[in-house]
C-alpha positions in Angstrom: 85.1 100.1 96.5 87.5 98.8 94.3 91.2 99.4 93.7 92.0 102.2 91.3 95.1 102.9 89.2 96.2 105.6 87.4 97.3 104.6 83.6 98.1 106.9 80.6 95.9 109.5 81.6 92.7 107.5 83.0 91.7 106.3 86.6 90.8 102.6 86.2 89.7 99.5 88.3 92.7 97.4 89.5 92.0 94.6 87.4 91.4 96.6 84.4 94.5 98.7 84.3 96.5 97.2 81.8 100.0 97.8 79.4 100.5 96.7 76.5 103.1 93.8 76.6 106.0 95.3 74.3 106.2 98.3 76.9 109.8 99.0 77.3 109.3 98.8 80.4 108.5 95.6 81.2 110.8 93.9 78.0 113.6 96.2 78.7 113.4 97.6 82.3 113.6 101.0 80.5 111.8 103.1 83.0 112.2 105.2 86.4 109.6 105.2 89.0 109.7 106.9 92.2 107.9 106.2 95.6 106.0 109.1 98.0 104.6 108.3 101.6 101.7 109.5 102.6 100.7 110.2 106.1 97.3 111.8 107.5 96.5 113.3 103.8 99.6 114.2 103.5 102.2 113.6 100.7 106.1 113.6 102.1 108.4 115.1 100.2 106.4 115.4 97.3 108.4 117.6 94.8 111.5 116.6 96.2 110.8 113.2 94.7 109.5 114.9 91.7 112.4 116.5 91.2 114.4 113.4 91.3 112.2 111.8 88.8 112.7 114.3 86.5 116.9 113.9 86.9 115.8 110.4 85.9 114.1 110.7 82.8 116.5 113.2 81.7 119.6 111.0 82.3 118.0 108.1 80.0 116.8 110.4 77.8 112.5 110.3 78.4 110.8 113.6 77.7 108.2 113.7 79.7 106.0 117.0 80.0 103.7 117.2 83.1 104.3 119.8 86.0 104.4 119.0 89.4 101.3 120.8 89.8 100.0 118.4 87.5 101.4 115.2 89.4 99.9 116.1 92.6 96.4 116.7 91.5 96.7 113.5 89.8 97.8 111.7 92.6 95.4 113.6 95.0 92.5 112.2 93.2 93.6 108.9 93.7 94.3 109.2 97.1 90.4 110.5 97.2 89.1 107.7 95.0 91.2 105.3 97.4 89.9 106.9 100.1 93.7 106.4 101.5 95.1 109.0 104.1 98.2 106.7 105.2 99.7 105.0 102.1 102.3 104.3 99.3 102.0 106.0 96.3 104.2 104.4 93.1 105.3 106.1 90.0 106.2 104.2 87.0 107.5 106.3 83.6 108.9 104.0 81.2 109.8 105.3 77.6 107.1 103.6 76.0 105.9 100.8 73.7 107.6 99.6 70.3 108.7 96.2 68.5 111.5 95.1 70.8 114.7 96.6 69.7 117.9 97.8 72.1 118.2 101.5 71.1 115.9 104.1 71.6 112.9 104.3 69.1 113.6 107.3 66.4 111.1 109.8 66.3 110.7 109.1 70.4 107.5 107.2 71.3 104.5 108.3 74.1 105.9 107.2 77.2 103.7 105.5 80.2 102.4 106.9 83.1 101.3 104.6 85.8 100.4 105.7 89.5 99.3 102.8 92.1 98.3 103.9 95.8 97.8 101.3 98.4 97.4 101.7 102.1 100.4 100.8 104.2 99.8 100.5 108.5 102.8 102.8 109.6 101.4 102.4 113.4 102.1 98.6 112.5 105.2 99.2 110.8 106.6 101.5 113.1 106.1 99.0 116.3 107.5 96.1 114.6 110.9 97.9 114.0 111.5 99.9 117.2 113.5 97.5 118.8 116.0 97.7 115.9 116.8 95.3 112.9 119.4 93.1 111.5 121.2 93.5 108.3 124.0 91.3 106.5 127.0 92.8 104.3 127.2 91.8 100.1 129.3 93.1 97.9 128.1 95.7 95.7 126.4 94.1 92.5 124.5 96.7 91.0 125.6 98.7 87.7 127.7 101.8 88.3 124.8 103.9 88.0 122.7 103.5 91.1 121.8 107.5 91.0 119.1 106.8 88.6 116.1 105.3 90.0 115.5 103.1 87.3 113.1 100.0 87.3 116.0 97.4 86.6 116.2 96.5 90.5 116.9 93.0 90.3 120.4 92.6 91.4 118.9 94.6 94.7 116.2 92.2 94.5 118.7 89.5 94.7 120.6 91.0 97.8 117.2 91.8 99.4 116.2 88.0 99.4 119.9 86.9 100.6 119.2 89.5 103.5 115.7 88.3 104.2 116.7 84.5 103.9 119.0 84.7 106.6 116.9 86.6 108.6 118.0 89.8 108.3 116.0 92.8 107.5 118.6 94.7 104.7 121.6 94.0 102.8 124.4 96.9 103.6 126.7 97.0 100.5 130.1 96.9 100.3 131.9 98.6 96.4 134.9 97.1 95.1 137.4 99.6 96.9 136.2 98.0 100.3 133.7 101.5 101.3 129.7 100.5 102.5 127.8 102.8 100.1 124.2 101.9 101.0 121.5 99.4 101.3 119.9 97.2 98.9 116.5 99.5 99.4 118.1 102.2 101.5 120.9 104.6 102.4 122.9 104.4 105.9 123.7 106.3 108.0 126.5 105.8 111.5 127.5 107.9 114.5 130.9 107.3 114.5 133.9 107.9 117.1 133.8 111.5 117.1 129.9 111.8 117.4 129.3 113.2 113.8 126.7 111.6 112.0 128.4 109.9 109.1 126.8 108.8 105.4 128.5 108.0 102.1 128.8 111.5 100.1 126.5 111.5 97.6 128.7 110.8 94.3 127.7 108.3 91.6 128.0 105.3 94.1 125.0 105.8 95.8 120.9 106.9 95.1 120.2 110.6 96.6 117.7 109.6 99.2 115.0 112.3 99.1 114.0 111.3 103.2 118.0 111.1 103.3 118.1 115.1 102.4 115.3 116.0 105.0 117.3 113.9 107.7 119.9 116.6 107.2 118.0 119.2 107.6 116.6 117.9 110.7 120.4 116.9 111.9 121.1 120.6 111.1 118.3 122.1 112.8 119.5 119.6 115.8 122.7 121.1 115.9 124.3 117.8 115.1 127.7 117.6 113.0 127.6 116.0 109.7 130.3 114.1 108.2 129.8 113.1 104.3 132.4 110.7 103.9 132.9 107.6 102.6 133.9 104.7 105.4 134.4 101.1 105.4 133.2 98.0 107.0 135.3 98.3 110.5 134.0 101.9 111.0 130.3 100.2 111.0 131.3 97.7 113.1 132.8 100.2 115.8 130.0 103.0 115.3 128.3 104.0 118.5 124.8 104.0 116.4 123.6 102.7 112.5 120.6 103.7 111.0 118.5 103.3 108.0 116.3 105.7 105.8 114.0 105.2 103.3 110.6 106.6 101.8 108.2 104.8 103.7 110.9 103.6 106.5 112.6 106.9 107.9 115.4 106.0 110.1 115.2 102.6 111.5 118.3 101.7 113.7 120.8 98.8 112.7 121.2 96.5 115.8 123.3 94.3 114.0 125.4 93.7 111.4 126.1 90.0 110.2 127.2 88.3 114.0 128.3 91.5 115.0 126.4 93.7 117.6 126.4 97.2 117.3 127.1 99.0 120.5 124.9 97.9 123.1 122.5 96.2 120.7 119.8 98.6 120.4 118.3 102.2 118.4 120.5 104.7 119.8 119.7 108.7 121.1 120.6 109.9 118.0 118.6 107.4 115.4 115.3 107.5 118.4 115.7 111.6 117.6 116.0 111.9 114.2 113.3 109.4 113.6 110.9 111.0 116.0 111.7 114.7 114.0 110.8 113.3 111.1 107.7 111.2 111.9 106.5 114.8 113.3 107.5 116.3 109.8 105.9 113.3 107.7 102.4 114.4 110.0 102.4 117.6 109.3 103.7 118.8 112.8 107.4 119.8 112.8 107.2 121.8 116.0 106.6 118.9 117.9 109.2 118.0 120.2 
């Protein structure tokens, strides 16, 4: 059975799907997108992410009018006609295609819709990162508006190949006033000196994780203290346990950072916990101890 994509309103064969080359999108990286896991049938987070795709478009200025209701039946079908039950699911919105011109087109244009599903082996995944991962610091290179999940990414695509070209698995970033924020593809996460489980606040410096939100809940529900605060690079070094989260990643524990060991070099209590809660979650099976 062949690939199909969701464009504009149609479900098409892979190698049929096709935009028109002065989308805005692609000329202009004017566009948000937004990525949903999908586990046993099931979509995480769904309106959650939704939700944050809307706070996109509105803060670049894209009216687009479909409900949630409307987005999952959409994507439900092409889970069906993938025949996926564990996958990625990308959304792509950009504002549309015009002559290539800087400002906004005036009366607005149809934007783009496009929804791709693939499978993705989170069995596989899952396995190859339990032992832990490597990341390397970089400063901070991205524009000062990282809240909005737009699809201009490549200053994170450059830190993401630094990471991976020295063997790491992420870069953790590092803002001009000296304070980690995030990584290139991820937020982080610490257990620091006092046992609180310590992110960057979620101001303008960082993206809103929507699996970063649910690992609260579950820290909550855990009884575990929260600290929202910023720290810097010595804090991550000293931190008893470092984690990462993601859509399709959860919380994968930071062994290292640079030539630095953390702790004892590998996933501690905390990160084995909160990744175990929320693989139950992601399955459908919350309960489950």
């Amino acid at each position: 059975m062949s690939r199909i994509v969701y464009v504009n309103g149609r479900y098409l064969p892979y190698d049929y799907a096709q935009i028109p080359v002065e989308d805005r999108g692609y000329q202009l990286a004017d566009g948000v997108y937004e990525v949903v896991a999908v586990m046993n049938g099931k979509m995480a987070d769904l309106y959650p992410h939704l939700d944050r795709l809307q706070r996109s478009l509105a803060a670049i200025d894209i009216e687009f009018d479909l409900s949630h209701q409307s987005f999952e039946i959409i994507m439900r079908e092409l889970l069906r006609r993938n025949r996926i039950s564990n996958g990625v699911l990308y959304l792509q919105i950009t504002r549309g295609t015009l002559a290539r011109q800087f400002h906004y087109p005036n009366p607005p244009i149809q934007p783009h819709l496009v929804i791709i599903a693939r499978h993705f082996d989170y069995q596989k995944f899952i396995a190859s990162k339990a032992g832990g991962v490597k990341v390397i610091t970089h400063s901070d290179i991205r524009w000062p508006r990282p809240y909005i999940k737009s699809v201009s990414l490549l200053p994170n695509v450059l830190m993401k190949q630094t990471a991976v070209a020295q063997g790491a698995h992420e870069a953790v970033l590092i803002n001009s006033q000296g304070y980690v924020t995030e990584g290139a593809a991820s937020n982080l996460w610490i257990i620091n000196e006092k046992n609180e489980l310590q992110t960057h606040p979620t101001d303008s410096s960082i993206l809103n994780g929507i699996t970063r939100a649910k690992l609260i809940e579950i820290a909550d529900n855990l009884g575990i203290t929260l600290a929202e605060k910023p720290y810097k690079l010595p804090e991550l070094l000293s931190a008893k346990e470092a984690f990462l989260s993601g859509a399709t990643t959860w919380a994968v524990g930071v062994i290292q950072v640079d030539d630095h060991i953390i702790n004892d070099g590998k996933p501690g209590p905390i990160t084995q916990k909160l990744h175990k809660k929320y693989l139950a979650y992601v399955r459908g099976k919350e309960d489950v101890e």
